[in-house]
C-alpha positions, 0 to 999 in steps of 0.5 A: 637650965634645970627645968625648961629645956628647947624650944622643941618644934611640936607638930601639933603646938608649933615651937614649944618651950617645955618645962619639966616638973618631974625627976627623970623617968618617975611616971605611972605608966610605962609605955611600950612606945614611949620615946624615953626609954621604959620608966625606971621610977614608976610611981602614982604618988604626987610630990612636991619634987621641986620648989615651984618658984624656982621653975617659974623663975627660970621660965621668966629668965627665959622670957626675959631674953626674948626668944621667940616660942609659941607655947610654954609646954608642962610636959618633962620626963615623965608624968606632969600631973604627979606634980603637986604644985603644977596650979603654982607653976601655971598660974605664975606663968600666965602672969608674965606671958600672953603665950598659951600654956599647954600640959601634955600628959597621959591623963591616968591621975585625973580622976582625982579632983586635986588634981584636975583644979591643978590645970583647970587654969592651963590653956591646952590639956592634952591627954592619951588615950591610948586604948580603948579596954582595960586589957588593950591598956595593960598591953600598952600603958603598962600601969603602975600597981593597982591602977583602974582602967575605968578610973583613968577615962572617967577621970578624963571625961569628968576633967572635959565636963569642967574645963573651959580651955581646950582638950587636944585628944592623942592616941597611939595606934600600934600595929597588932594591938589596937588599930584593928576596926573593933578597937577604933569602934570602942574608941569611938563609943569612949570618946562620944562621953568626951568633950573635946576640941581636936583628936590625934593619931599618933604612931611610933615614928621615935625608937620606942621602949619596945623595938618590937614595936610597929607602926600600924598599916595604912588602911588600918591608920586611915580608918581610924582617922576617917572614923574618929574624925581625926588628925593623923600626926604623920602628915604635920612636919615639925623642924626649928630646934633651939638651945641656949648652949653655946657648944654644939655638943652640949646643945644637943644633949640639952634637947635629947635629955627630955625630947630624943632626936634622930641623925636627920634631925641633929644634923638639921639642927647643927647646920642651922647653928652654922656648923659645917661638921655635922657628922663630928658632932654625930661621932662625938655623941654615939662614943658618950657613954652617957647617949644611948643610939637606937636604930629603929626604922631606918633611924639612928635614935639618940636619947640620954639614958 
């Protein structure tokens, strides 16, 4: 499959079939924590990178088989909202599925309004906010060119003025950066100007960009939880990994391409394809040149590079 790739379990959406309207690695931001590695195509401009049809029609071959998943998720390996046709995609995929349907992006782009009419269709909109001043941002978001900080939370507070599905906040909390009780403050000052239906707390369980990165210590992490009236993702388990592939190999690569999964995870997923040689598999995929393996945290990372 070119586009969609899963059913993932997402700890927040349940199992999620995710579609990726974006090239590898093009995105505005470049992350210190993300899961996929530093952006190798940064980039603020929207394109039509694929043709629209050909995305919803892999999506109805999907359906069409009667797999089961709980949300369609517009998310892929990089920023969805540099999509220029995500209101096709959206659109013709709410059309042949009751499942909701779900766009997780780092918000930056949503300042324009072209942009915001492209998902004001979608169920679910979940943007980043990862920091809470313009300077804490370029520490951990890293943005492209001359990108403005006000720009991007104007942009998500206009987007909650005039969505009428719901908004999922997300923000990563990083040891040493922005966990800090001034930094949870300002947050909480930026998001009374939001409408909202949920906050997360994330922290950087996935090898991140960075290996300096660090999780942040848990008084710091509950107090940002308890001031933001928030939901802390390290306490929602996620697991049910799906692929259509029948070699195991080959299934595992097919995830790993857009969602890295650690040993734990891989060998959770085989032995649930009835594979009694986990750990064979594991071998074969650290001596591919083509799989990069992180240990991070006591966790061997397996991602595509």
């Amino acid at each position: 499959m070119k586009f969609i790739f899963g059913p993932v379990p997402s700890r927040r959406l349940g199992l999620s079939l995710g579609v990726s309207p974006i090239p590898k690695g093009h995105c505005n931001y470049s992350c210190i924590y993300c899961q996929l590695g530093r952006t190798s195509a940064m980039t603020n401009t929207v394109k039509s990178f694929f043709n629209p049809q050909e995305i919803v029609a892999e999506v109805k071959d999907y359906i069409s088989k009667d797999f089961k998943f709980d949300v369609i998720t517009v998310v892929g390996e990089g920023e969805p909202l540099l999509y220029r046709d995500l209101d096709i995609i959206i659109n013709d995929i709410k059309k042949i599925t009751e499942k909701p349907v779900a766009v997780i992006t780092n918000g930056a782009l949503l300042y324009e309004k072209s942009v915001r009419e492209n998902i004001k269709n979608a169920d679910i909109v979940l943007p980043s906010l990862d920091s809470p001043d313009k300077n804490t941002w370029k520490k951990i978001n890293r943005p492209f060119g001359k990108m403005n900080f006000e720009d991007s939370v104007n942009g998500i507070i206009k987007f909650s003025d005039e969505f009428k599905g719901q908004i999922w906040i997300e923000i990563m909390l990083i040891k040493g950066i922005n966990d800090d009780r001034e930094s949870i403050l300002n947050f909480k000052n930026i998001l009374k100007q939001i409408k909202y239906d949920k906050i997360y707390i994330n922290v950087p369980l996935r090898a991140p960009a960075e290996q300096w990165v660090e999780i942040p210590e848990k008084e710091n992490l509950e107090f940002a939880v308890k001031t933001l009236g928030a939901i802390s993702m390290e306490n929602i388990n996620s697991d049910n990994f799906f692929s259509e592939e029948k070699d195991d190999i080959q299934a595992v690569i097919s995830i790993i391409k857009r969602h890295p999964m650690n040993q734990y995870e891989i060998k959770s997923f085989l032995e649930s394809r009835k594979n009694n040689y986990p750990e064979v598999i594991i071998s074969e995929l650290e001596k591919n040149s083509e799989i990069s393996v992180i240990e991070y945290k006591g966790y061997k990372t397996y991602r595509l590079k």
